[in-house]
C-alpha positions in Angstrom: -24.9 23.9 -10.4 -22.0 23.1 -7.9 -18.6 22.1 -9.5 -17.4 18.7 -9.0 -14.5 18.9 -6.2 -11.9 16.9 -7.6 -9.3 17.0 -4.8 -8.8 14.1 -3.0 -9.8 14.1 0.8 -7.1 14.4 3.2 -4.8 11.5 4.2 -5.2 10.2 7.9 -3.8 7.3 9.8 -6.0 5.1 11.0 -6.8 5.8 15.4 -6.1 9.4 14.6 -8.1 12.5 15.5 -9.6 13.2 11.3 -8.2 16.9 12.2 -4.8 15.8 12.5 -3.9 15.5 8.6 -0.5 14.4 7.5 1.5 15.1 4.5 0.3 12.0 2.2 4.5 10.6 1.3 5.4 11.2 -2.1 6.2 8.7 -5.0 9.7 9.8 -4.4 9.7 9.2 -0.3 7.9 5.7 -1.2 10.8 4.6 -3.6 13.5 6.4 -1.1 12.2 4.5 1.4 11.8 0.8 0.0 15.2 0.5 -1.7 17.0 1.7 1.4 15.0 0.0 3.8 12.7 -3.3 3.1 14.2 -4.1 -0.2 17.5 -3.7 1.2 16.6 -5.8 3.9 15.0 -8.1 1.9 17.7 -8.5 -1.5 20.8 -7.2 0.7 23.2 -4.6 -1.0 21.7 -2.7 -4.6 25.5 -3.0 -6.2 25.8 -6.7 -5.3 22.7 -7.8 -6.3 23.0 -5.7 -9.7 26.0 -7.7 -10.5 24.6 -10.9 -9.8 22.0 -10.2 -12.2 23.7 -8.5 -14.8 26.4 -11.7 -14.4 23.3 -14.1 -15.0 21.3 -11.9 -17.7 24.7 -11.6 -19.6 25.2 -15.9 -19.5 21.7 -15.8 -21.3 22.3 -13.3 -23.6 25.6 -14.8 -24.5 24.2 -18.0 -25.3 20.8 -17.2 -26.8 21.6 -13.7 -28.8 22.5 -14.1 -32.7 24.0 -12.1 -34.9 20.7 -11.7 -37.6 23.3 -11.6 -40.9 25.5 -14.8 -39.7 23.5 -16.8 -37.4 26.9 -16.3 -35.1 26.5 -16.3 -31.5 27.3 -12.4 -31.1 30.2 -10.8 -29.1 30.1 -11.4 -25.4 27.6 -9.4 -23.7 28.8 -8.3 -20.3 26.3 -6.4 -18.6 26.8 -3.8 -15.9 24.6 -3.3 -12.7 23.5 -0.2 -14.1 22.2 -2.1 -17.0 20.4 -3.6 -15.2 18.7 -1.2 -13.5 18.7 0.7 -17.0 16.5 -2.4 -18.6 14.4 -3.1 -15.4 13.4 1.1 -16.0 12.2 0.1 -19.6 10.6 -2.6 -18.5 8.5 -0.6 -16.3 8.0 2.6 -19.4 6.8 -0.5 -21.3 3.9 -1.6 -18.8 2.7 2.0 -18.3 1.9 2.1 -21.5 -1.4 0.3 -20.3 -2.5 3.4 -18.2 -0.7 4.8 -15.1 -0.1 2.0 -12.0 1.6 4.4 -9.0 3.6 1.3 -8.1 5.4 1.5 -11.4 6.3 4.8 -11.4 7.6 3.9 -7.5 9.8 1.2 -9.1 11.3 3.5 -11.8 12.1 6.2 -9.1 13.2 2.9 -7.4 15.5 1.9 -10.0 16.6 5.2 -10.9 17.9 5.6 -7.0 19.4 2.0 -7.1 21.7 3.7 -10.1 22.4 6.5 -7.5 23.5 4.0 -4.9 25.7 1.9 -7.3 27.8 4.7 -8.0 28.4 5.3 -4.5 29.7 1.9 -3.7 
C-alpha cells in the first residue's frame, strides 16, 4: 500500500509555465502586505484610525459600563489605539476557537503589526 502524500501541490500563477513554482507568501507577507498597502489605502493611517476608534469604543463604554456593586457608571474609560488593536486580537483568538480560518490568523498578525506601526508614529 502507497502512503497518502499529504503535501500540498505547488503554488502557480495562473498563464505560467506549471514548472515555474513560486514561493506560496506566508501568513506573515499576507498581513505585512495588507496593513501597509490596501488597508492603508483603504482606512488611511493605523495610528489615526486607532484613536478614532478607541475615542468612540471608550464614549460607549463610558456610558454603558457599571460598576456591578453600586450600579455607578464606572470611572472613565479612555482607551488607547493599542487597545484597540489589543481587543480586535481577542476578538479574533475568540473566533478560532471554532477551528482554524487562515484569514484570522492574517488579521491577528495584522493587528499585531498595526501595534508595531503605532509605536512608530
Amino acid at each position: 500500500m502507497n502512503p497518502v502524500s499529504v503535501t500540498p501541490p505547488p503554488f502557480t500563477s495562473p498563464g505560467r509555465q506549471p514548472d515555474k513554482v513560486e514561493k506560496r507568501e506566508s501568513l506573515l507577507e499576507t498581513a505585512n502586505r495588507l496593513i501597509n498597502g490596501e488597508r492603508a489605502k483603504n482606512y488611511g493611517d493605523a495610528k489615526q484610525s486607532f484613536q478614532q476608534i478607541a475615542d468612540l469604543w471608550s464614549v460607549y463604554l463610558n456610558r454603558h459600563v457599571e460598576r456591578p456593586d453600586t450600579k455607578i457608571l464606572s470611572d472613565t474609560i479612555e482607551l488607547t489605539g493599542e487597545d484597540v488593536a489589543n481587543l480586535m486580537i481577542l476578538l479574533k483568538v475568540s473566533r478560532a476557537q471554532n477551528g482554524f480560518h487562515l484569514d484570522s490568523y492574517i488579521d491577528i498578525a495584522g493587528y499585531a503589526g498595526c501595534v508595531e506601526l503605532l509605536q512608530e508614529n
